[in-house]
C-alpha positions in Angstrom: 53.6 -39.6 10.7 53.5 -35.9 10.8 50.5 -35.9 8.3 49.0 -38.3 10.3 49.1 -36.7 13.6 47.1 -33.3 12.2 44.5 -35.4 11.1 44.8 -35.7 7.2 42.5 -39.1 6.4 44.8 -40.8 4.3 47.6 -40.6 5.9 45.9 -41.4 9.5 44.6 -44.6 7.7 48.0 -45.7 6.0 49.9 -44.9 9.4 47.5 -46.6 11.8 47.2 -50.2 9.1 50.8 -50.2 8.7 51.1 -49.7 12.7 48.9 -52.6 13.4 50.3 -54.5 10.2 53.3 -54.3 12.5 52.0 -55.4 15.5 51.1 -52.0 17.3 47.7 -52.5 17.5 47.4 -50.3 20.6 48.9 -47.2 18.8 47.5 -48.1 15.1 43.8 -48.8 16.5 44.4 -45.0 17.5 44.5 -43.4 14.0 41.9 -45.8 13.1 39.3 -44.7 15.7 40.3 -41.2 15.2 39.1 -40.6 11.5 36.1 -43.0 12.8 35.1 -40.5 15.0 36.0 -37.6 13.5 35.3 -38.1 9.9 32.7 -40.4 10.1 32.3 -44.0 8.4 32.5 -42.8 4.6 36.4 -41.6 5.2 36.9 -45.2 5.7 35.9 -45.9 2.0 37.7 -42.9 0.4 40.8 -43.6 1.9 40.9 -47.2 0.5 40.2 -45.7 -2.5 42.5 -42.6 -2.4 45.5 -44.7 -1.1 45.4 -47.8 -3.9 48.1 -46.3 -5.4 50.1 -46.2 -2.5 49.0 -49.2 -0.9 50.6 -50.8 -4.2 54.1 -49.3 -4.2 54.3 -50.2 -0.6 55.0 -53.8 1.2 52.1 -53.5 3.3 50.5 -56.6 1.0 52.1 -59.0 4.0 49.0 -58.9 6.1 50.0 -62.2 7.9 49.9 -60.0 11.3 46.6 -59.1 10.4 45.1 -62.1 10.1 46.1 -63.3 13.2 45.1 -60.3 15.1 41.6 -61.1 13.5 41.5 -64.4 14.6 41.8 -63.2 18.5 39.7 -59.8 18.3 36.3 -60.3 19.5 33.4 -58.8 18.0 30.7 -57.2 20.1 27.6 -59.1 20.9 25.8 -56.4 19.4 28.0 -56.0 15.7 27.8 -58.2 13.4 30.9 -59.3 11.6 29.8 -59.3 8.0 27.9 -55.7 8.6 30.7 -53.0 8.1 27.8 -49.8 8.3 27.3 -50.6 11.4 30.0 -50.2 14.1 30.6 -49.8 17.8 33.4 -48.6 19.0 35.3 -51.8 19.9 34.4 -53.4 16.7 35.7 -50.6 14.3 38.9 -51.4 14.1 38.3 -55.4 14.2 36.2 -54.5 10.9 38.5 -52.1 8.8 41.3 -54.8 9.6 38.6 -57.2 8.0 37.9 -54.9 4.9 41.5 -54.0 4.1 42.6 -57.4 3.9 39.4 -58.1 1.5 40.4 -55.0 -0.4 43.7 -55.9 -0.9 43.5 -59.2 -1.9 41.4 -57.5 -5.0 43.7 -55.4 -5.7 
């Protein structure tokens, strides 16, 4: 958490998934937004890829939360779902929930 709070990627990433894995979307959707909008779009990709190993030692694998928060987020009339380069605001976390769950289930 301390990592996460002064703003190193990976750890914002792993701390806000595993926060909304367990049902704090409010507080995880935080750390998501954050490197979003501070990092930019790519950070999105390299922490998936920097955090495979850790993503694999860990029990965040049990995405069961996440698919049901997917299946009541709304996506923007003006994002498409499939389309992860382009985001709003409201959709980017809706969409990284989306593309970790895809990721995982490849890994």
């Amino acid at each position: 958490m301390v990592a996460a709070e002064a703003s190193h990627s990976e750890a914002m990433y792993l701390y806000g998934m595993i926060l909304i894995n367990q049902g704090q979307l409010t507080e995880g959707e935080k750390f998501i937004k954050r490197i979003w909008k501070q990092k930019g779009f790519q950070a999105f990709r390299t922490c998936l890829v920097n955090c495979k190993p850790i993503l694999l030692e860990i029990s965040v694998r049990d995405y069961i939360i996440l698919d049901q928060l997917l299946t009541v987020m709304e996506v923007g009339d003006d994002c498409i779902a499939g389309e992860f380069d382009d985001v709003c605001e409201n959709c980017i976390v809706y969409k990284e929930i989306f593309r970790f769950i895809d990721y995982m289930d490849r890994v």
